[in-house]
N, CA, C and O atoms as a DFTB+ gen file, in Angstrom:
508 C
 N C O
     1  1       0.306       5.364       6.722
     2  2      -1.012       5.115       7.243
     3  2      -1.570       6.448       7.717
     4  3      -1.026       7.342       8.365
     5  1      -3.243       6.305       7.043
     6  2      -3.424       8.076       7.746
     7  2      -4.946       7.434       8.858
     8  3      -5.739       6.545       8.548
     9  1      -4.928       8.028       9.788
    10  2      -6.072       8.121      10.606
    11  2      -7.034       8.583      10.158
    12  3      -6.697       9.405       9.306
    13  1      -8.311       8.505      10.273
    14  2      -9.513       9.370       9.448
    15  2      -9.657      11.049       9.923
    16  3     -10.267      11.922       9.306
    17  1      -8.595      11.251      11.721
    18  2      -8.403      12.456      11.583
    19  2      -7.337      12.985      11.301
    20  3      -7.112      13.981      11.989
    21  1      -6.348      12.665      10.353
    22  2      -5.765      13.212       9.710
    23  2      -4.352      12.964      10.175
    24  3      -3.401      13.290       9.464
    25  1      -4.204      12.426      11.287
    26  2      -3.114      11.669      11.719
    27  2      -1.909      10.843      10.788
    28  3      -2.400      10.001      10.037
    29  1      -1.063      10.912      10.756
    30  2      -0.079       9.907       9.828
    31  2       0.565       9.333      11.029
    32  3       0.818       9.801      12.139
    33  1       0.833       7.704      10.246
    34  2       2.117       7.372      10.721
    35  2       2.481       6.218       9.870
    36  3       1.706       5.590       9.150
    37  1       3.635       6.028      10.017
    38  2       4.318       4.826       8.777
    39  2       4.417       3.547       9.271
    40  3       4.128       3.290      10.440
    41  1       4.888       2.536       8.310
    42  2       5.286       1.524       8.856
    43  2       6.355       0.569       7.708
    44  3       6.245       0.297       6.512
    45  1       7.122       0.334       8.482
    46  2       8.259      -0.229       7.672
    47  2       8.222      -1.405       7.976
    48  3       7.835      -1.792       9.079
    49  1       8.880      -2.656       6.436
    50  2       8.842      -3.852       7.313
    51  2       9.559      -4.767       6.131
    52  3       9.431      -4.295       5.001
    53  1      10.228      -5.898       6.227
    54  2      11.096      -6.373       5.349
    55  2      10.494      -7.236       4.037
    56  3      10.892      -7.525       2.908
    57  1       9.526      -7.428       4.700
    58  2       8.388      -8.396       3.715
    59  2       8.501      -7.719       2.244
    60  3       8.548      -6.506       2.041
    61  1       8.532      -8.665       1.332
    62  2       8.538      -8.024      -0.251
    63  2       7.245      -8.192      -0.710
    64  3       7.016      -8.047      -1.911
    65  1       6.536      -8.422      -0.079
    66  2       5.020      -8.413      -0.458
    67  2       4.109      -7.396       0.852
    68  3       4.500      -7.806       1.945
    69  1       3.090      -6.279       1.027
    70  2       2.148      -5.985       1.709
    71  2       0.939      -5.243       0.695
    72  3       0.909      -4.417      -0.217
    73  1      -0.184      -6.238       1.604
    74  2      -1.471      -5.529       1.039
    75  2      -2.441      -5.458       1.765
    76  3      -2.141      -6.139       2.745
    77  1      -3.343      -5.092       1.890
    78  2      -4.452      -4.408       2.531
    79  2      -5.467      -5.746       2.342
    80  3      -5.769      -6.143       1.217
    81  1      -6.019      -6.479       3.733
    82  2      -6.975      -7.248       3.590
    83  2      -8.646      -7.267       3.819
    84  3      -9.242      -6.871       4.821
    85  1      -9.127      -7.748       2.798
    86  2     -10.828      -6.944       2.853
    87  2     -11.343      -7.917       3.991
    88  3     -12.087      -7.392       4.820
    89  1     -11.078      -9.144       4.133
    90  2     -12.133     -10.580       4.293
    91  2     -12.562     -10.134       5.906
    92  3     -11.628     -10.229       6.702
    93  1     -13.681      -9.730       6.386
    94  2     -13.945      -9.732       7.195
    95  2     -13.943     -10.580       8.772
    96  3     -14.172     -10.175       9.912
    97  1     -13.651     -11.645       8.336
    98  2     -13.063     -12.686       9.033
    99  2     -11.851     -12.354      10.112
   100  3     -11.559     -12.495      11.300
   101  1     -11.391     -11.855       8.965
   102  2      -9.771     -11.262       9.380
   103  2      -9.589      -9.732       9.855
   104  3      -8.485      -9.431      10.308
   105  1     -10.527      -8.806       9.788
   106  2     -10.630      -7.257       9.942
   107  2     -11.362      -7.159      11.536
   108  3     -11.253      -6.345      12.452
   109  1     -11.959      -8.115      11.394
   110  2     -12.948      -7.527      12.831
   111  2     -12.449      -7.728      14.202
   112  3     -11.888      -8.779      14.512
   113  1     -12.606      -6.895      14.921
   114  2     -11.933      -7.111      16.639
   115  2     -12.891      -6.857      17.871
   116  3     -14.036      -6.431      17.725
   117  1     -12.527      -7.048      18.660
   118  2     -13.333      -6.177      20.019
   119  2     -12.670      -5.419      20.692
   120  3     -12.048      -5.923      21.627
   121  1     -12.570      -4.051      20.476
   122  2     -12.210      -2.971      21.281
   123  2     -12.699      -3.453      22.895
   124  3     -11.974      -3.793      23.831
   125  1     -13.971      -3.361      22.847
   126  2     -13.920      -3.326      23.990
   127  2     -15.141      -4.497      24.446
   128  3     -15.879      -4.761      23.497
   129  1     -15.472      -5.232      25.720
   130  2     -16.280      -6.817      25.660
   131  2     -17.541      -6.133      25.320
   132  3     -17.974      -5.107      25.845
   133  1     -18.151      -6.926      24.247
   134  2     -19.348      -6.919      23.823
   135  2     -19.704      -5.824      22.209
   136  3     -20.771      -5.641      21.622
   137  1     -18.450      -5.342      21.945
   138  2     -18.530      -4.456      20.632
   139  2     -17.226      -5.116      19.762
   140  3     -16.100      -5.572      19.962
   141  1     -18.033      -4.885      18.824
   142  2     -17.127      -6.113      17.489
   143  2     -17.112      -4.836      16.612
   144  3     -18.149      -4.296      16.226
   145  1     -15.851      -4.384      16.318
   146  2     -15.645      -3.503      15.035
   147  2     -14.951      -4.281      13.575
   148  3     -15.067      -5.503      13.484
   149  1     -14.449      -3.732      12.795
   150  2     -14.199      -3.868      11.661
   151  2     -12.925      -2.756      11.609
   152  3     -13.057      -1.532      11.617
   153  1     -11.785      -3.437      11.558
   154  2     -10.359      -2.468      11.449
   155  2      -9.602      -2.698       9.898
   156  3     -10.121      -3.008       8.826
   157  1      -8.140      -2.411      10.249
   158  2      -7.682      -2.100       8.937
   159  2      -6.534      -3.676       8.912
   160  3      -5.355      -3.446       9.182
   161  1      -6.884      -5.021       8.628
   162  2      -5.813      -5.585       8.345
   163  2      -4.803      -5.966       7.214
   164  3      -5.140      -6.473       6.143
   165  1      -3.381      -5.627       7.622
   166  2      -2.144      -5.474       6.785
   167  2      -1.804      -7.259       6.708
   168  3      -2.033      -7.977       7.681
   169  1      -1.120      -7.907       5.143
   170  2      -0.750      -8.664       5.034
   171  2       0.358      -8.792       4.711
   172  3       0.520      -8.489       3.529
   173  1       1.796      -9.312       5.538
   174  2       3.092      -9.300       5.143
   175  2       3.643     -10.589       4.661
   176  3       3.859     -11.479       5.483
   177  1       3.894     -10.773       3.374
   178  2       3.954     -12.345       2.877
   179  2       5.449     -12.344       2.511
   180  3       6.087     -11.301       2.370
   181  1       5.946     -13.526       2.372
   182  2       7.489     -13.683       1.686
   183  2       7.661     -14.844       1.335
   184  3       6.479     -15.116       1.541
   185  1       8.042     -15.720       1.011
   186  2       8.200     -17.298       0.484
   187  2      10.094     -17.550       0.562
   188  3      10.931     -16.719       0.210
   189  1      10.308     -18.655       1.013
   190  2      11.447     -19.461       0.981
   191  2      11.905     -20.858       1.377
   192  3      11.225     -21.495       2.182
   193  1      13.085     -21.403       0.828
   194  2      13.161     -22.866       1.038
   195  2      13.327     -22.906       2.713
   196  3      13.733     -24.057       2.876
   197  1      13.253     -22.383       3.858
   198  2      13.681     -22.325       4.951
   199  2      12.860     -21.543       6.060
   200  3      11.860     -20.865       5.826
   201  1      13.503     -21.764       7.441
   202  2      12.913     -20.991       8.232
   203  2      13.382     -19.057       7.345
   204  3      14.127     -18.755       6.413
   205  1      12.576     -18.312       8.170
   206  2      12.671     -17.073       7.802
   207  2      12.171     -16.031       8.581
   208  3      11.294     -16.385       9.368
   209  1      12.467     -14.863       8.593
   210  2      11.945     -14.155       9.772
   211  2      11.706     -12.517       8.607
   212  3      12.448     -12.075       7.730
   213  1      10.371     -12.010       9.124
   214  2       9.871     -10.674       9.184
   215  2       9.902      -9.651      10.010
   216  3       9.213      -9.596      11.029
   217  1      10.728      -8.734       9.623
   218  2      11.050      -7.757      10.410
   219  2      10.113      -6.439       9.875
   220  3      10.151      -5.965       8.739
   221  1       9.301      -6.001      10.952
   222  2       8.008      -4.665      10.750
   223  2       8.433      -3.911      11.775
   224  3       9.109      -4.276      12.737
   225  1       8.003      -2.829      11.529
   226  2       8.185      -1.769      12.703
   227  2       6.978      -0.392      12.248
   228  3       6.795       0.100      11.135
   229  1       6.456      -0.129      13.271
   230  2       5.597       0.835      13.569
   231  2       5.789       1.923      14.209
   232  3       5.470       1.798      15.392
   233  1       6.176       2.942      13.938
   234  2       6.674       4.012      15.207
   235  2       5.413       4.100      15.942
   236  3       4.356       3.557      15.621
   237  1       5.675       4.984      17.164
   238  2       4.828       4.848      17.804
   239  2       4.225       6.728      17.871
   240  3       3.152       7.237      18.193
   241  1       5.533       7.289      17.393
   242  2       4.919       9.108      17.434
   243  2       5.417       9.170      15.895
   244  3       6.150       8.358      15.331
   245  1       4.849      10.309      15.376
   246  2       4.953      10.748      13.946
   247  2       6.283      11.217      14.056
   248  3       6.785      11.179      12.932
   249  1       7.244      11.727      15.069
   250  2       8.501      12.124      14.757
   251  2       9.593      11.066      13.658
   252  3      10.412      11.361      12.787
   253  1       9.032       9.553      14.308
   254  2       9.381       9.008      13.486
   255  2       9.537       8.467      12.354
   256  3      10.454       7.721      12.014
   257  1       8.232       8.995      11.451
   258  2       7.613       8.291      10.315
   259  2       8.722       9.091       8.859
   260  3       9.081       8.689       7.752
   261  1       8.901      10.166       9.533
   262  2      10.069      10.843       8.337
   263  2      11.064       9.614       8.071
   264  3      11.446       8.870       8.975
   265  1      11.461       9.481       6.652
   266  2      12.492       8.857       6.073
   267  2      12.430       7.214       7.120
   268  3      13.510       6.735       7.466
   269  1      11.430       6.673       7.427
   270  2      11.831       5.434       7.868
   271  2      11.924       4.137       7.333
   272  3      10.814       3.611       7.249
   273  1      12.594       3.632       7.051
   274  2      13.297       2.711       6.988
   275  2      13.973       1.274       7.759
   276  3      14.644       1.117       8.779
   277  1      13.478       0.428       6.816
   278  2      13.936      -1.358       7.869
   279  2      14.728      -2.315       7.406
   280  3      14.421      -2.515       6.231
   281  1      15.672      -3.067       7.775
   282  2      16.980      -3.676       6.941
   283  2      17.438      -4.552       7.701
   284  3      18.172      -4.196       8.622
   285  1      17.066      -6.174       7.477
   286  2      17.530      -6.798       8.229
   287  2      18.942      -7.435       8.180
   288  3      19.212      -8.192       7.248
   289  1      20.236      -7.050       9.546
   290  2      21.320      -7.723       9.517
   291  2      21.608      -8.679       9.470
   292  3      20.865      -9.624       9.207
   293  1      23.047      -8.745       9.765
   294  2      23.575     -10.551       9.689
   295  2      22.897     -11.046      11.086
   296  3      22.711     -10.323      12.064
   297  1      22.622     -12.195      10.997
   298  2      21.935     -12.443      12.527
   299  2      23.411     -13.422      13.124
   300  3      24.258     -14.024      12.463
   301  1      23.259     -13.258      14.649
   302  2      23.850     -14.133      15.640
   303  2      23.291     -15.222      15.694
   304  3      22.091     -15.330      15.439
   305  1      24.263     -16.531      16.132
   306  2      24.075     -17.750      16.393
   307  2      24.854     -18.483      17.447
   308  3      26.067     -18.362      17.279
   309  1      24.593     -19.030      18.232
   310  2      25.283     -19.893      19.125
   311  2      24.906     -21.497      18.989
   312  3      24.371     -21.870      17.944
   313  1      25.174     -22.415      20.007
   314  2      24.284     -23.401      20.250
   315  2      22.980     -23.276      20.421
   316  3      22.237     -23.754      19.563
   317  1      22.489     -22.671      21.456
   318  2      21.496     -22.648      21.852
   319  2      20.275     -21.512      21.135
   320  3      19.082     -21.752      20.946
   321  1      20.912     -20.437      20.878
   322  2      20.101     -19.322      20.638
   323  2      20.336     -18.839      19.073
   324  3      21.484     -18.667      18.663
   325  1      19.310     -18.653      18.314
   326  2      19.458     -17.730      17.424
   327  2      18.417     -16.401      17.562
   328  3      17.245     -16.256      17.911
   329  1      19.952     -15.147      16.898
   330  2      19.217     -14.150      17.474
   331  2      19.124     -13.021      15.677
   332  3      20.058     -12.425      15.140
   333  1      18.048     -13.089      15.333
   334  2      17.342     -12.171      14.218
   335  2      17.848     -10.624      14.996
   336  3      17.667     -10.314      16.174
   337  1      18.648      -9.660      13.716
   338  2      19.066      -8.487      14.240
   339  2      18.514      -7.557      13.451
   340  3      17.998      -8.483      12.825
   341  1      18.065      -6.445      12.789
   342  2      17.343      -5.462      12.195
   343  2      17.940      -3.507      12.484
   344  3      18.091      -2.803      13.482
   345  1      18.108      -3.309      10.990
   346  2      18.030      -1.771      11.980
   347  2      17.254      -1.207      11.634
   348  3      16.808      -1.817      10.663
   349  1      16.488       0.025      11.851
   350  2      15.423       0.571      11.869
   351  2      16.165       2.369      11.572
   352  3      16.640       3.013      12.507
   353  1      16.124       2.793      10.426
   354  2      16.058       4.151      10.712
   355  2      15.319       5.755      10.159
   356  3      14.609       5.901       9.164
   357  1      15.630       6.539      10.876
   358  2      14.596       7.820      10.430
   359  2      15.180       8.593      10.571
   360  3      16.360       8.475      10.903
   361  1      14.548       9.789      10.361
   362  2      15.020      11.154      10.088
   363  2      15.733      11.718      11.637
   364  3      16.517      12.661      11.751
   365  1      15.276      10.962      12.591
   366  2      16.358      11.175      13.816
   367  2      16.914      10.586      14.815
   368  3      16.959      10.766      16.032
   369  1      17.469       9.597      13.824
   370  2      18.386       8.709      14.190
   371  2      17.987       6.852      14.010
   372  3      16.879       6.476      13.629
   373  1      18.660       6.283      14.223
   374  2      18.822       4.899      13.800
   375  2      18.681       3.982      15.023
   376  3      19.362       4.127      16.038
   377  1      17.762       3.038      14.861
   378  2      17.587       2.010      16.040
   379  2      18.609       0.344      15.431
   380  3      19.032      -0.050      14.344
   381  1      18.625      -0.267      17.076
   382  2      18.700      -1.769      16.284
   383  2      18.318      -2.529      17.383
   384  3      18.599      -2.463      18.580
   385  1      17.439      -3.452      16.549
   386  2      16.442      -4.126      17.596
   387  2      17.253      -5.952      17.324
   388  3      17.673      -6.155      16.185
   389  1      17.384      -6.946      18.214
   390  2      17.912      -8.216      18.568
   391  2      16.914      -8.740      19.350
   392  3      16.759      -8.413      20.526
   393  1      15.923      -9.887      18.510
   394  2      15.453     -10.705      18.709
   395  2      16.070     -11.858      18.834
   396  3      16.785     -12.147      17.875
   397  1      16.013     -12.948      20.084
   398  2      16.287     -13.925      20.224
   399  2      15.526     -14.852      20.176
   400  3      14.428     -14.590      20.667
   401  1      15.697     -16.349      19.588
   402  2      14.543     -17.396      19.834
   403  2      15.705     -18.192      20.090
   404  3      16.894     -17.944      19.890
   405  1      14.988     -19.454      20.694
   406  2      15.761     -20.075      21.253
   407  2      15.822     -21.913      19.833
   408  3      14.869     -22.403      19.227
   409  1      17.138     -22.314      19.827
   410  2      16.965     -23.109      18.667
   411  2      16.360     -24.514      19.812
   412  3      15.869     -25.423      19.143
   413  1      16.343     -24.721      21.002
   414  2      15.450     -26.198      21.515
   415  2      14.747     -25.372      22.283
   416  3      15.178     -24.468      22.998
   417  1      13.147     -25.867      22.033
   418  2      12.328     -25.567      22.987
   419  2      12.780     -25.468      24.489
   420  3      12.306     -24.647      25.274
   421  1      13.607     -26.258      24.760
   422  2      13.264     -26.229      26.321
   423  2      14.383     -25.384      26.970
   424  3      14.698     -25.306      28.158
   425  1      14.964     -24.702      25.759
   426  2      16.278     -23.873      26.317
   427  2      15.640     -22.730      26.933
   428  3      14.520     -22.260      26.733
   429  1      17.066     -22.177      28.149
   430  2      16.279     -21.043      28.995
   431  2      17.244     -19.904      28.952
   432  3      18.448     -20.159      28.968
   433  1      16.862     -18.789      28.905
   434  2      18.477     -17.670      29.085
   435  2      19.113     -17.462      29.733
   436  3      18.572     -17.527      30.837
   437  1      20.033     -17.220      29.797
   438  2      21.274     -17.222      30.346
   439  2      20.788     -16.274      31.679
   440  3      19.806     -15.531      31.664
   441  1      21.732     -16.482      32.863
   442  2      21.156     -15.848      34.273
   443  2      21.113     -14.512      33.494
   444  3      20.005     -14.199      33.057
   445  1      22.153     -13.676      33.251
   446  2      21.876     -12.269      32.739
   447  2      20.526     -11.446      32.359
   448  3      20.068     -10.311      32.492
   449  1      20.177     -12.668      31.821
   450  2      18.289     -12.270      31.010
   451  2      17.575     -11.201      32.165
   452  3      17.538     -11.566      33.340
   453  1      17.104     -10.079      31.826
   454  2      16.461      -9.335      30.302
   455  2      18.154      -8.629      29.948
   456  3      19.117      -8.352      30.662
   457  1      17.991      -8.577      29.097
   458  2      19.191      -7.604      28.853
   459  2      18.531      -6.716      27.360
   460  3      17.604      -7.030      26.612
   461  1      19.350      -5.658      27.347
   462  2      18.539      -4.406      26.887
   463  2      18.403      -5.355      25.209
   464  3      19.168      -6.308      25.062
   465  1      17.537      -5.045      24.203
   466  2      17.558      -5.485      23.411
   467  2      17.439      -4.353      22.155
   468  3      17.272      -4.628      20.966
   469  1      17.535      -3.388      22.580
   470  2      17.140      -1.691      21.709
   471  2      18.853      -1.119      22.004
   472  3      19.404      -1.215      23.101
   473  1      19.269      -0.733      21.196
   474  2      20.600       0.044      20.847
   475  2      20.169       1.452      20.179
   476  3      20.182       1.725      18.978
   477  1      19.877       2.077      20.996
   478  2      19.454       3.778      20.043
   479  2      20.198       4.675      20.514
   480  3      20.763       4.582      21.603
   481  1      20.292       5.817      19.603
   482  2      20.476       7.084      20.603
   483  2      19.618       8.422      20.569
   484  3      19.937       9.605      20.450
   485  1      18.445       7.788      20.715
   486  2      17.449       8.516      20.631
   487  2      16.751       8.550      22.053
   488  3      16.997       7.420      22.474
   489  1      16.190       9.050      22.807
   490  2      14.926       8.419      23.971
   491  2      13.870       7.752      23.610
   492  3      13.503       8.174      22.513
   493  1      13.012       6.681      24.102
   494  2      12.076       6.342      23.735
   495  2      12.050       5.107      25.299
   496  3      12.716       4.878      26.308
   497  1      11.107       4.734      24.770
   498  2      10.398       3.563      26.015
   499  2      10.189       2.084      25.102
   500  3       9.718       2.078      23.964
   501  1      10.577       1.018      25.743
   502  2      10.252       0.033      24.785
   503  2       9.873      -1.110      25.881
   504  3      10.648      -1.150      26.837
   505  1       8.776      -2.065      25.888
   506  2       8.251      -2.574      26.796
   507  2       7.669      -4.441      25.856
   508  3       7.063      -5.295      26.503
C-alpha cells in the first residue's frame, strides 16, 4: 500500500482472495463529525464447508513491511475456548498472535485473563 505521499506499508493476510472495492457505499467514512470522505476499501474473501477464520495483519511502521509474511497455525482447543493461532513474519523478526473466542456465548475467562497474547522478540506496543 502506498500513501499519496509516498509512504509504503504492507499488508499480509491469509485470505486467498483480495481486491480493491469501488462501491461507494462501502468506501466512504467520517474522519471527523460532519465530513464524509471516500477511502480505500480492501476485500478479504475465502469460502468453506465450516466455520473459518481470517488472519490480516498491517504493520504499523514501514520497518516492518520488508519480507512480511502471514501463516496460520494449528489452533488450540479446550471445552470452552477455541483459540485461532497465526505467525506473522518480517525482515526483523517473527511475531505470533492467539486469538481466543469462546465456543458458548456465555463463557467467561479464566481468573488469569488478560494474558499476553503477542509472543515476539522484537519491541512494539499492542493494545
Amino acid at each position: 500500500m502506498r500513501h499519496a505521499s509516498g509512504r509504503r506499508l504492507a499488508l499480509a493476510t491469509t485470505a486467498p482472495a483480495l481486491e480493491i472495492v469501488d462501491d461507494p457505499a462501502l468506501t466512504t467514512y467520517a474522519p471527523v463529525y460532519g465530513r464524509i470522505e471516500h477511502g480505500t476499501t480492501l476485500r478479504a474473501t475465502r469460502s468453506g464447508g465450516g466455520p473459518f477464520v481470517l488472519g490480516t495483519f498491517i504493520p504499523a511502521i514501514g520497518a516492518f513491511t520488508e519480507s512480511l509474511a502471514i501463516a496460520e497455525l494449528e489452533p488450540d482447543a479446550d471445552d470452552d475456548w477455541f483459540t485461532s493461532r497465526f505467525s506473522v513474519s518480517t525482515a526483523r523478526g517473527e511475531l505470533t498472535f492467539d486469538i481466543a473466542f469462546p465456543r458458548d456465548p456465555e463463557a467467561q475467562p479464566p481468573t488469569s485473563w488478560p494474558r499476553p497474547c503477542i509472543a515476539e522478540l522484537v519491541q512494539s506496543c499492542a493494545e
